[in-house]
C-alpha positions, 0 to 999 in steps of 0.5 A: 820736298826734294824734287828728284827721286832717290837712286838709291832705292829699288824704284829709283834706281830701276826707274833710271836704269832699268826701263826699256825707255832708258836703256841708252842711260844704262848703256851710257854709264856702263860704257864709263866703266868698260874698256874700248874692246867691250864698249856696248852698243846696244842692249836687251834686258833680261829675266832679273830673277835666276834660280839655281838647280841645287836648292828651292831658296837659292835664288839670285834676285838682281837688279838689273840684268841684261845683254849687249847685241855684242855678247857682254852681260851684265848684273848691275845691283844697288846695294844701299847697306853692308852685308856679310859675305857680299864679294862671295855673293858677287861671285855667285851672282855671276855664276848665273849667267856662266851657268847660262851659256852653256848649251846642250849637246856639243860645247867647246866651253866658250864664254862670252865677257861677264860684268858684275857692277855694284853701286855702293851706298857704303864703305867695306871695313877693310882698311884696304878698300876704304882708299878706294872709291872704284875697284875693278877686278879680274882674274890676274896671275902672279905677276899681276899680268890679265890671265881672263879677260871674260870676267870682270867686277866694278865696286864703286864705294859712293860714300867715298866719292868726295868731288864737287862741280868743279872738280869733275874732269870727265863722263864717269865722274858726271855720272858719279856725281849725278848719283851722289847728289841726285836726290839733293838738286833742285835745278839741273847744275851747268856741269850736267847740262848735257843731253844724256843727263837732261834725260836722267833729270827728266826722268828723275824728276818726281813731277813726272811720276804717275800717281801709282808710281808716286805711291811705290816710290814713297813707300820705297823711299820710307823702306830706304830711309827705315832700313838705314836707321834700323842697320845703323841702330842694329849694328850699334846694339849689336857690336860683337853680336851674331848676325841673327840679333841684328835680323831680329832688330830689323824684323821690327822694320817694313823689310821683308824676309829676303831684304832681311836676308839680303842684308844679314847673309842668313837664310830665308829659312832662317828669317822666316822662322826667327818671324815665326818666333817673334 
């Protein structure tokens, strides 16, 4: 029986990330993958829900939202498997918190900074992507010189981080390795031994769960590890197949009709009738 919860499912990682009550573990990441001028000193979290003015279903479901004291936002999501169209996602999620700004009346259009970080639990096909773990990405000019400094994303590929204990060289690749492996540790290893991550153990360790939050996370967990083995079978019988036969496997599944979505780029409409016929 592992003794630390999983960070890649929706209650792991909310649990570390995403509780008032931990929000210096959130902070202390996040400024791993800031430059000096965006360091965050503190921050409020905010609605994870938005809901776009042009249809019913376009709703943006993040899973951690919130806002430095300093004017930074943040959309911080997990994604545990590889979706259709995720960089054009990651662009529309932002456009939530662009479209946010903007004030009624009289508006010179100044924005504060926008980061979209994604925490990876899979490789993007492209032969390209796949020789990068971290990917931080800007609005460059043709000469590869910063055009806007108030919008910015972090992919970090997890499969692709190989590093063991003594190879750690600084804070982002402690936090790195804590994710990677949390799930696996019995003991808090000597490299971690430090106060922010004795923090993270604690509130990681499944002792300390009440017996509700036990509940969610193993039904979490079972979701997690369901998924996994459905996505994997459902890519491997459908190779060269549309997306909806892979949305059909996974109704099989205890996923519901948005992780569906989520995880195929089709439609809720779309899922929800392919329910119907089933």
């Amino acid at each position: 029986m592992a003794k630390y919860l999983n960070p890649y499912t929706d209650f792991g990682f909310k649990k570390l990330f995403g509780e008032e009550a931990n929000k210096d573990l959130l902070i202390d990441f996040l400024n791993q993958l800031l430059p000096v001028h965006h360091q965050i000193a503190d921050l409020n979290f905010r609605n994870v829900e938005n809901l776009a003015d042009l249809s019913a279903e376009r709703k943006a479901f993040f899973d951690i939202h919130c806002k430095a004291i300093s004017g930074e936002r943040f959309i911080v999501e997990m994604q545990k498997a590889k979706v259709k169209y995720f960089k054009d996602r990651s662009l529309f999620y932002v456009s939530f918190p662009i479209r946010e700004q903007s004030q009624k009346g009289e508006w010179n259009f100044e924005l504060e900074p926008i980061y979209f970080v994604a925490v990876l639990d899979f490789e993007y096909d492209e032969a390209e992507e796949r020789r990068k773990f971290r990917r931080d990405v800007a609005l460059k000019d043709q000469d590869g010189d910063l055009f806007f400094d108030k919008l910015h994303f972090r992919f970090l590929q997890m499969p692709l981080f190989k590093k063991q204990e003594h190879e750690l060289e600084n804070h982002f690749d402690k936090w790195c390795y804590f994710l990677k492996n949390l799930g696996n540790f019995d003991h808090i290893p000597n490299i971690l031994n430090e106060p922010i991550f004795q923090k993270a153990f604690d509130t990681a360790e499944l002792a300390n769960l009440s017996a509700e939050q036990r509940t969610i996370y193993e039904e979490n967990l079972i979701q997690y590890w369901g998924m996994k083995s459905a996505i994997e079978t459902a890519v491997e019988e459908a190779v060269g197949e549309r997306e909806i036969e892979i949305a059909k496997s996974l109704l099989e599944t205890m996923l519901s009709n948005e992780d569906i979505a989520k995880h195929t780029g089709l439609s809720l409409a779309q899922i929800k009738a392919l329910r119907n016929e089933k």
